[in-house]
LUMBALUM-987334 format. One record per residue (C-alpha): x, y, z; residue number from 0; residue in one letter. Coordinates in nm, 4 decimals. Layout:
u / v / w / i / aa
X / Y / Z / NUM / A
...
***
This chain:
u / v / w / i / aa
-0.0527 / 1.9525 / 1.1748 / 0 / X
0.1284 / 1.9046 / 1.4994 / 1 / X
0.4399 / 2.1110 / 1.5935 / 2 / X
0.7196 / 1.9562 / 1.7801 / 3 / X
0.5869 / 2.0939 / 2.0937 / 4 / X
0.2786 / 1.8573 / 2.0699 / 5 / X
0.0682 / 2.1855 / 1.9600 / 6 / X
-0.1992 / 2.0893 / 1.6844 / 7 / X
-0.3019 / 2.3483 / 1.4232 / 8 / X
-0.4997 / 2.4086 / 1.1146 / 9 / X
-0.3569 / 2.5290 / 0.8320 / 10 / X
-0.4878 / 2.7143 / 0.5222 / 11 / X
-0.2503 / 2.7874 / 0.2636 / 12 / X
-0.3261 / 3.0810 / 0.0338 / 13 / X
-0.2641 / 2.8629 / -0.2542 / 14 / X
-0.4114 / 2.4716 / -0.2253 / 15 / X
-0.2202 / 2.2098 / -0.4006 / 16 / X
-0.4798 / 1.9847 / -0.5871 / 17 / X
-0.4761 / 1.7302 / -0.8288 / 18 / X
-0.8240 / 1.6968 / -1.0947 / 19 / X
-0.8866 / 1.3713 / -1.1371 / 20 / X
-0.9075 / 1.3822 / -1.5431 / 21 / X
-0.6007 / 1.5500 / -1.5358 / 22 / X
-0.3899 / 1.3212 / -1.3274 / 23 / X
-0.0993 / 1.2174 / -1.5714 / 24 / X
0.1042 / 0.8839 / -1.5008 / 25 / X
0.4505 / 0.8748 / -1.6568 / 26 / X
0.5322 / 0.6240 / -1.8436 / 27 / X
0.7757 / 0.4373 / -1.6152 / 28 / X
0.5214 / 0.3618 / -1.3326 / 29 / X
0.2264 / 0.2866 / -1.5825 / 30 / X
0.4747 / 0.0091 / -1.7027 / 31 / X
0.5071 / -0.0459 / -1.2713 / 32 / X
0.1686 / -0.0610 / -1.2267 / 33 / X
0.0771 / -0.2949 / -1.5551 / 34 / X
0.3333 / -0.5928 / -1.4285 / 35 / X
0.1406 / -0.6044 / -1.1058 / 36 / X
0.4595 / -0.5551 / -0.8851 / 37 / X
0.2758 / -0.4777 / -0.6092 / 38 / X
-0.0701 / -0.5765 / -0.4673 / 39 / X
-0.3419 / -0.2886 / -0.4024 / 40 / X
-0.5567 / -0.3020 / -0.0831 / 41 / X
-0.7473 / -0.0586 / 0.0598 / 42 / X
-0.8304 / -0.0366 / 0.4501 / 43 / X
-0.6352 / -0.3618 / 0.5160 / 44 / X
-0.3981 / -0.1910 / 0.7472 / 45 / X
-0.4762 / 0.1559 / 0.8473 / 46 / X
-0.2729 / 0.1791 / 1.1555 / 47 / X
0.0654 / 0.0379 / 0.9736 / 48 / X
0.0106 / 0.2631 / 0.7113 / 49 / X
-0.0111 / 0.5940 / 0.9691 / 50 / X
0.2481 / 0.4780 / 1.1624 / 51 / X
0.4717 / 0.4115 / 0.8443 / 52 / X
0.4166 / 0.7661 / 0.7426 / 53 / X
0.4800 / 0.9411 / 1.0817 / 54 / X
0.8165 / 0.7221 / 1.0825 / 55 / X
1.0833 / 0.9953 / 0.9758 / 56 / X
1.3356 / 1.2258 / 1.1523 / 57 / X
1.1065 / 1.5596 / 1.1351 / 58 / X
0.6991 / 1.4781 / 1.1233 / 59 / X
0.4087 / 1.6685 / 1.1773 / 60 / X
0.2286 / 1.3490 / 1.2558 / 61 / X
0.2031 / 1.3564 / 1.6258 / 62 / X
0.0410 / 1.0473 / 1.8644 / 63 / X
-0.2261 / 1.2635 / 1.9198 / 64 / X
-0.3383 / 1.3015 / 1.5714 / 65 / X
-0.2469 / 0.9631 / 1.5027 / 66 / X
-0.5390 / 0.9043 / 1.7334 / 67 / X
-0.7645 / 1.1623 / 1.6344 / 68 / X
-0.7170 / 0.9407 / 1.2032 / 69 / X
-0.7578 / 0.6623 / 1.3517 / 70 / X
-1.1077 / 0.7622 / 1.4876 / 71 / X
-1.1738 / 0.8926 / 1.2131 / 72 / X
-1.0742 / 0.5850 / 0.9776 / 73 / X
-1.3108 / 0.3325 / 1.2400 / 74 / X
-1.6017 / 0.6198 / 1.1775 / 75 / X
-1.5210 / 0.5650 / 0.7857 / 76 / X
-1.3971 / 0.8712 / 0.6719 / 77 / X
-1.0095 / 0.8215 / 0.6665 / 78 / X
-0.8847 / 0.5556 / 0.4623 / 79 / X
-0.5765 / 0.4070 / 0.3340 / 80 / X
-0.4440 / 0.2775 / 0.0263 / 81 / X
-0.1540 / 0.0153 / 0.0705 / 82 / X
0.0651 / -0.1441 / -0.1791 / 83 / X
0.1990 / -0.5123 / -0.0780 / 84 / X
0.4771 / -0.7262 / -0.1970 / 85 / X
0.5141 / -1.0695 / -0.0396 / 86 / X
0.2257 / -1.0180 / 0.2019 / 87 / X
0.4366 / -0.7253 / 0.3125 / 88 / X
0.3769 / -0.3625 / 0.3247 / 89 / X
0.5757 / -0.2089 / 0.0983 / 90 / X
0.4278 / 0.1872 / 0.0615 / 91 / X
0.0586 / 0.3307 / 0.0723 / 92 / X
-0.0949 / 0.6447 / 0.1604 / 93 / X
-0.3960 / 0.7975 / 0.3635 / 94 / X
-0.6558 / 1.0545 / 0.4016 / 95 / X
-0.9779 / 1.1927 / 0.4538 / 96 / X
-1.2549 / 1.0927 / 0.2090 / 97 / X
-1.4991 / 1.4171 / 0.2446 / 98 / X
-1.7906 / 1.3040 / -0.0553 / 99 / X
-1.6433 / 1.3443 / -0.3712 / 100 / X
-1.3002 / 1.4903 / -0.2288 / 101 / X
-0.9554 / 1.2672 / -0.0999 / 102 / X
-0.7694 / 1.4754 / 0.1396 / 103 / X
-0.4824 / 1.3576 / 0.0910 / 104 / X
-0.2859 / 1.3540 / 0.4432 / 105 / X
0.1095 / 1.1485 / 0.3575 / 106 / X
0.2451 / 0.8601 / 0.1735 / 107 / X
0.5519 / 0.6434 / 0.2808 / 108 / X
0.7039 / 0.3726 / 0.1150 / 109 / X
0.9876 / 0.1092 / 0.1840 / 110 / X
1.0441 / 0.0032 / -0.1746 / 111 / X
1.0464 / 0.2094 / -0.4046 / 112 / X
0.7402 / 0.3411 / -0.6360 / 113 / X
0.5255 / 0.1756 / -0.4185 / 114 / X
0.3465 / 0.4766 / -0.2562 / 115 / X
0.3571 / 0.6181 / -0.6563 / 116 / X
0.1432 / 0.2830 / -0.7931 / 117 / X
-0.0808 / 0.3677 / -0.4163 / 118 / X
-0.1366 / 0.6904 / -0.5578 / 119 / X
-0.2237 / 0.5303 / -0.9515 / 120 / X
-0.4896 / 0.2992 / -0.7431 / 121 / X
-0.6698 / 0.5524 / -0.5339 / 122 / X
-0.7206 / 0.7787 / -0.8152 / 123 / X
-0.8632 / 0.5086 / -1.0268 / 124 / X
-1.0616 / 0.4320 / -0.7276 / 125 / X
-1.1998 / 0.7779 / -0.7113 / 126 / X
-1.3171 / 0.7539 / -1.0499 / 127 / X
-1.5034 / 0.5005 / -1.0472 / 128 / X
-1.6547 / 0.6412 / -0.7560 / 129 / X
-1.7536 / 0.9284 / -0.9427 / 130 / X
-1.5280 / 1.1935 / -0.6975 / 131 / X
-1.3332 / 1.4989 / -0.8490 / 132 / X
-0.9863 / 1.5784 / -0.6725 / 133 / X
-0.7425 / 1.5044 / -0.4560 / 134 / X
-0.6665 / 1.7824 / -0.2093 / 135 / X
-0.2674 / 1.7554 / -0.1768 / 136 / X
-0.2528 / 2.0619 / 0.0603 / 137 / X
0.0954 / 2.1508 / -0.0342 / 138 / X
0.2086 / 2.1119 / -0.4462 / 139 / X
0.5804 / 1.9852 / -0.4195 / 140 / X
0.7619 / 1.8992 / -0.7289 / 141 / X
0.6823 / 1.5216 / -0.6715 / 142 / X
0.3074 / 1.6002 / -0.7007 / 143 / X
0.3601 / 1.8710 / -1.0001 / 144 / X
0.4676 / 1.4864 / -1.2167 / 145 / X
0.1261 / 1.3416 / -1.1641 / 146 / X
-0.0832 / 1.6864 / -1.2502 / 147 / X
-0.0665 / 1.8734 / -0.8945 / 148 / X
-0.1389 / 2.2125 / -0.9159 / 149 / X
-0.2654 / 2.5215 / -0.7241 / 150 / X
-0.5722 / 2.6929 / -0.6820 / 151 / X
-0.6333 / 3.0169 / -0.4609 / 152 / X
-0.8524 / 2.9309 / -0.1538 / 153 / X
-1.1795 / 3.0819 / -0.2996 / 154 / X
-1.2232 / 2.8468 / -0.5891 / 155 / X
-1.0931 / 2.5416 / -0.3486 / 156 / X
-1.4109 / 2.6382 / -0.1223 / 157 / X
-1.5674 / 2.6315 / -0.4322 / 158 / X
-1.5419 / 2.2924 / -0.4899 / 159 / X
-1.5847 / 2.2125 / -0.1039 / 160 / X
-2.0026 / 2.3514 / -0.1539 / 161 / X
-1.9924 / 2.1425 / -0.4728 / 162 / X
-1.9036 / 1.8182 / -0.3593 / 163 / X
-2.1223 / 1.6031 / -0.2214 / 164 / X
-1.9937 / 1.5442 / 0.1758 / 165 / X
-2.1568 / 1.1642 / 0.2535 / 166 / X
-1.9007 / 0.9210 / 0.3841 / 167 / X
-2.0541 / 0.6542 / 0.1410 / 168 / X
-1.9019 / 0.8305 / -0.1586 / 169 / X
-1.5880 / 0.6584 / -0.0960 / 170 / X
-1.7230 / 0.3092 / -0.0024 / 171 / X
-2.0620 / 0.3081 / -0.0538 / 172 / X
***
């Protein structure tokens, strides 16, 4: 995460916000969203909008420098984003780090609203038809706490780290 002095560091919580992928709960309202097809799912289409959109606030830790260091790493393959369109427009999405069978989740925007929320319903059907296990949220906020989030200490996260399988082609094979 970048400070506002430019400054990049890691950070470890104590406690890592996840969310298990057979334990992801959709509430009602969206799945309704989601089944009238309000929005149009793509993944990869626009990377750099989507990054952009989500470093587009008063206070981010999204800095041009990391922006840079994503977008590397999306043209490598191993950051990705999920976008939500409405009349060939972006209207939310989300992106992150695909690390084998884990999502690191990274930030989600959106300028209509749910439309980062049906993102979110897409990538983790995505992931299971990939076969992956979690989404690492970092942080649980309340938001995330609606969909399943919840913590783990840092030992059994590193846990799951050795036992996921770390090939790029996990996400798009």
């Amino acid at each position: 995460m970048a400070e506002e002095t430019g400054e990049i560091f890691l950070y470890e919580p104590v406690k890592r916000g996840v969310i298990f992928l057979d334990r992801f709960h959709v509430p009602a309202s969206l799945r309704k969203i989601v089944r009238a097809g309000k929005f149009e799912i793509r993944i990869n289409s626009d990377f750099e909008s989507v990054i952009h959109s989500c470093a587009e606030r008063e206070s981010t830790w999204i800095s041009r420098e990391l922006i840079r260091w994503y977008s590397a790493l999306h043209r490598a393959g191993y950051a990705h984003s999920v976008e939500a369109w409405r009349n060939n427009r972006l209207a939310g999405g989300l992106y992150g780090v695909s690390l084998g069978s884990i999502f690191c989740g990274e930030s989600m925007f959106h300028r209509e609203r749910d439309a980062s929320k049906v993102a979110l319903v897409a990538l983790v059907e995505h992931m299971k038809n990939k076969g992956m296990l979690l989404i690492d949220t970092q942080f649980t906020t309340e938001h995330l706490r609606r969909f399943g989030a919840e913590d783990i200490d840092q030992e059994e996260y590193m846990r799951y780290l050795r036992k996921a399988k770390l090939y790029k082609e996990c996400f798009f094979p």
